[in-house]
Every structure is written in structure tokens, then in C-alpha cells.
N, C-alpha and C positions, 0 to 999 in steps of 0.2 A: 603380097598383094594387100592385105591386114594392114602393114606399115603405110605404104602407099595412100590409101585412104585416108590415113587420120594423117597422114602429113598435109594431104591435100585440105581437110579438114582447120589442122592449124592454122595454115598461110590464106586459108579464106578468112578466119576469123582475127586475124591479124592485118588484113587488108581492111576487112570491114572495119573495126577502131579506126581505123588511120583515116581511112575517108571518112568516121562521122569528126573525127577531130579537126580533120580541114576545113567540114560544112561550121564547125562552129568558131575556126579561127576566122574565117570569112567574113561571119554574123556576127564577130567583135572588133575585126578590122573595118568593114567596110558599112557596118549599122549601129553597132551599140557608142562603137569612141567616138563618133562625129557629132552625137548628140550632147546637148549643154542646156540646161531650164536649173532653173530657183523659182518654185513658185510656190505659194500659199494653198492648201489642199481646202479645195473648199465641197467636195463626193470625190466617191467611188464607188463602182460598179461593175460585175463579173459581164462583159459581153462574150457569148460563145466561149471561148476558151481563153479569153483573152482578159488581165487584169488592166482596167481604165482607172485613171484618175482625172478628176475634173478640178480645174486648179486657175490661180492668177498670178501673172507676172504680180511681181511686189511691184511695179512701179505702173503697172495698168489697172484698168478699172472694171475689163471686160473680161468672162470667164472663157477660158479655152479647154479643149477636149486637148488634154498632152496622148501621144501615142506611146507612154512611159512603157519602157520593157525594163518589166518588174515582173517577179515571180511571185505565186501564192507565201511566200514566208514576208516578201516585203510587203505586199498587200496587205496582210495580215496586221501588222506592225504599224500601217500608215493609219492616222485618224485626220479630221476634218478640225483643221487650224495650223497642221503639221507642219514644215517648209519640207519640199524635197528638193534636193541640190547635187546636179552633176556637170561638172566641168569639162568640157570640149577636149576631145582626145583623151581622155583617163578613161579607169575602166572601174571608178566606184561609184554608188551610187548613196548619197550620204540624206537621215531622214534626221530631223531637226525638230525636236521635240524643246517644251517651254522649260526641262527639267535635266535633256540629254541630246546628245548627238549620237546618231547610230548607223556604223558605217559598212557598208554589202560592197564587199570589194566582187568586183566581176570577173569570173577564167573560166574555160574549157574542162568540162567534168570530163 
């Protein structure tokens, strides 16, 4: 009966990984690759739980709120002058400094 429970025990906790790895192959198939910006970081700002960057196309004039899915270590990282740049369908997100280039490749923890 002992064995029975922790088998049971395993195969939940083994199911559970597997579906959070799907939710997150999902949220990089179907949100994070389709996304593509290079813009000039001109703020940033913690909403609710959420990292913002406030930024401009290089070749516009007018500032946009980017819906940038970045984590606290990229946020961390980014300053106001910065470029951030990710290309449509990849999964890095590369931050462009006047000195270096610094690149957050994106996958499923």
C-alpha cells in the first residue's frame, strides 16, 4: 500500500513538470518567437509584476510602450540609451550597449 502511494506520488510529480514545460513551450512558440523590436531604451519601469520598457523605433520619432518579455536579470542590465534587439522567430533577446553586446538566449526552465 506504502509503494502504491509514492508511485502515485511520482507519476503526479512527473506529470506536473511536463505540463508546466508545455505551458512554457506554448509562451515561446506561440508569444515570445513572433516578437521582433530594435529600439533605443529611452525608461523603464516595474508595473505589477511586470518588467516595461519604454523605448523608440531607431527610425521613428515617437516613444512606444514595448510589451518586452524580459525577466528581472534583463531589466536589471538594460539602461536608458541601451538598443534592445530581437529578431522575429529566434528566441534571444540581444541588449546593445555603447561598449558591448549582451545576449539572453530564451528556453524552458
Amino acid at each position: 500500500m506504502k509503494q502504491v502511494k509514492i508511485i502515485s506520488v511520482i507519476i503526479f510529480l512527473l506529470f506536473l513538470s511536463n505540463a508546466c514545460t508545455n505551458v512554457c513551450k506554448e509562451y515561446e512558440n506561440n508569444v515570445y518567437r513572433p516578437l521582433e523590436y530594435k529600439m533605443i531604451v529611452t525608461g523603464k519601469y516595474i508595473y505589477s509584476r511586470y518588467y516595461r520598457i519604454i523605448g523608440r523605433e531607431q527610425t521613428s520619432i515617437i516613444d512606444t510602450t514595448e510589451e518586452s518579455a524580459i525577466d528581472k536579470d534583463e531589466y536589471e542590465l538594460i539602461e536608458i540609451g541601451d538598443t534592445l534587439f530581437k529578431k522575429k522567430n529566434t528566441l534571444s533577446l540581444f541588449i546593445i550597449k555603447k561598449d558591448t553586446t549582451i545576449e539572453f538566449p530564451q528556453f524552458c526552465r
